[in-house]
C-alpha angles and dihedrals in degrees: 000000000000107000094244089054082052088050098054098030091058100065092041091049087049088049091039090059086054113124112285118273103198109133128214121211104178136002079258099040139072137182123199148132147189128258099197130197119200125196119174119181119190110155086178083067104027092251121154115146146158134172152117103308106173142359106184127182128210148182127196128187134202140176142135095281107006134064135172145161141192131185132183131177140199117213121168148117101021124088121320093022100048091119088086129068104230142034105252093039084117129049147145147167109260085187141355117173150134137216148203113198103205088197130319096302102039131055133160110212121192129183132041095350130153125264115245098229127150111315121021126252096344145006099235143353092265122108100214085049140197143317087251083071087052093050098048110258100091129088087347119177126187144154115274146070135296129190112198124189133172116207112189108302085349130091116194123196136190134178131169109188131194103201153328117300107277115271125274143206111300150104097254137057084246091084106142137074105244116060109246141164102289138171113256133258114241102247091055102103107234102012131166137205117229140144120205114219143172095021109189114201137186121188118175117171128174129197111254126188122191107181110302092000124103113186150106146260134200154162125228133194138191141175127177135166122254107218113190118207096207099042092036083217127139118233132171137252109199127171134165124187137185116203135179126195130184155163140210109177115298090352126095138192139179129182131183136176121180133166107209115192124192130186110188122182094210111159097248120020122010090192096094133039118202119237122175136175138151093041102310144079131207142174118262128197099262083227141028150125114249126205135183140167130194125191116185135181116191118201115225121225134010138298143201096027098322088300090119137057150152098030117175127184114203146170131201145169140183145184145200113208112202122209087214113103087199089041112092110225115242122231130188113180108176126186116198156139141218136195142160113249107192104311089333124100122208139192116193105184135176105211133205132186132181115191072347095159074205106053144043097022085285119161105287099192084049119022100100090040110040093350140231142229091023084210142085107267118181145198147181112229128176128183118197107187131180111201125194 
């Protein structure tokens, strides 16, 4: 670590171990929050830079019957949003909802909640995650209802959702946390302008255990509508997965594969469908099959005096396969670790992007649709982040 990133990490490591200041309101109901440092570090690009990345504030509640949560972050002015004047410039819910439990097995949640597709809650281990958040099936939040209901070793969900969360503060169309299908900025070539609605969705998924791992598999399923603004035509947006998760002891593994299919009616090419989130839009490959794969190892107990936990080592990669011949295919393979020092968590991750419209200078507006920088590009990234 560069001496002026030890200089101003020291004092914001010192605060960070501060009491706690989560309040709690009720005996049902909690208020916090995150305070989140960012450091990247790319010579090949020039890049060294530290600085405040995220405060979030939250809200869960939690009774006998009734549930709900809320979540909303502050991004601006730090790298790689020092295009805009002030921290706060940009902002956006991550969740809003509300739920009723029926009993123990069985709850209805409405509002911003998130869509049961594939792996749960997360791709990977990683904290930076996976190309499935890029192409719009990962950590996925939008405005509608889920009914979830466990029925002995087997978990059913289902989710109809009217549309995308509502738009936040920014300077691009791409104003939400979740990437989700956007109309595109102006200056994205070969852009398009859809909104996706009514989007149906079926998750079931059953505990398997196969010797010493305890696990689950599952199939997911999901259907919406593509509506163009300039053609004023209806396409489809339709994607399946099959995922498997597991643990044997300290070791960890996830594996997904999913086939997403979209049929835009844009007015030029069909070929490509515009996303966009945290303050940005870019083009994706219409169709496509999407694989990743995610090995763990946590390590049990604590280290240097207590002062470490919760330390995790992990390895994933993942891959867009485009059913475009001309289309280049886009890869993401990230090594990492994570670990708890103090009350302060901590993600140290070595990333790698191939045709990654994050990563290695490629191409941001096609990446993930032609592609970009044909070529392995790497980074270092760490998050330090104090919740409360």
């Amino acid at each position: 670590m560069p001496a002026l990133a030890a200089g101003l990490l020291s004092p914001v490591l010192i605060g960070f171990s501060a009491d706690a200041l989560a309040v709690k309101v009720t005996d049902n109901l909690d208020l916090g929050g995150a305070l989140r440092v960012r450091l990247d570090n790319d010579p090949g690009r020039g890049v060294h830079e530290i600085g405040l990345d995220t405060v979030m504030f939250s809200a869960k509640y939690d009774s006998d019957s009734w549930i709900g949560a809320a979540r909303y972050r502050f991004y601006g002015k730090s790298y790689p949003y020092q295009y805009v004047r002030r921290f706060g410039d940009i902002s956006f819910a991550e969740y809003a909802w509300i739920g009723y439990k029926f009993d123990s097995r069985k709850q209805l949640q409405l509002g911003l909640n998130q869509v049961p597709f594939g792996l749960q809650p997360y791709y990977s281990s990683t904290f930076y995650e996976t190309l499935g958040n890029v192409i719009g099936l990962e950590d996925v939040w939008q405005l509608g209802a889920k009914y979830i209901q466990s029925v002995d070793d087997w978990n059913f969900q289902f989710g109809y959702y009217v549309r995308a969360a509502w738009p936040g503060a920014g300077t691009s169309n791409g104003s939400t946390y979740s990437i989700v299908v956007t109309p595109a900025d102006p200056g994205v070539a070969g852009g398009s302008r859809n909104d996706e609605r009514g989007l149906a969705i079926a998750r079931a998924a059953r505990k398997v255990d196969i010797g010493h791992l305890k696990g689950e598999a599952g199939v997911s399923v999901m259907s919406s509508s593509l509506y163009n603004r300039d053609t004023h035509r209806y396409g489809r947006r339709n994607a399946f997965a099959v995922h498997y998760a597991a643990n044997q002891g300290p070791w960890g593994v996830q594996l997904q594969y999913a086939r997403q299919q979209m049929s835009p009616r844009n007015p030029g090419d069909n070929g490509t469908v515009s996303f966009g989130g945290y303050d940005g839009s870019f083009n994706v490959a219409s169709s496509g099959n999407f694989y990743t794969g995610d090995l763990s190892y946590s390590l049990p107990g604590a280290y240097a005096g207590g002062w470490i936990s919760g330390m995790k080592l992990y390895a994933n990669y993942s891959l867009y396969e485009k059913s475009r011949n001309d289309f280049r295919n886009s890869q993401r393979f990230i090594l990492g670790t994570s670990f708890t020092l103090k009350k302060v968590w901590i993600a140290v991750e070595w990333l790698n992007g191939r045709n990654d419209p994050y990563l290695g200078g490629s191409s941001y507006a096609q990446s993930a649709a032609a592609g970009g920088i044909n070529g392995w590009k790497g980074q270092f990234y760490t998050n330090i982040g104090y919740y409360f």
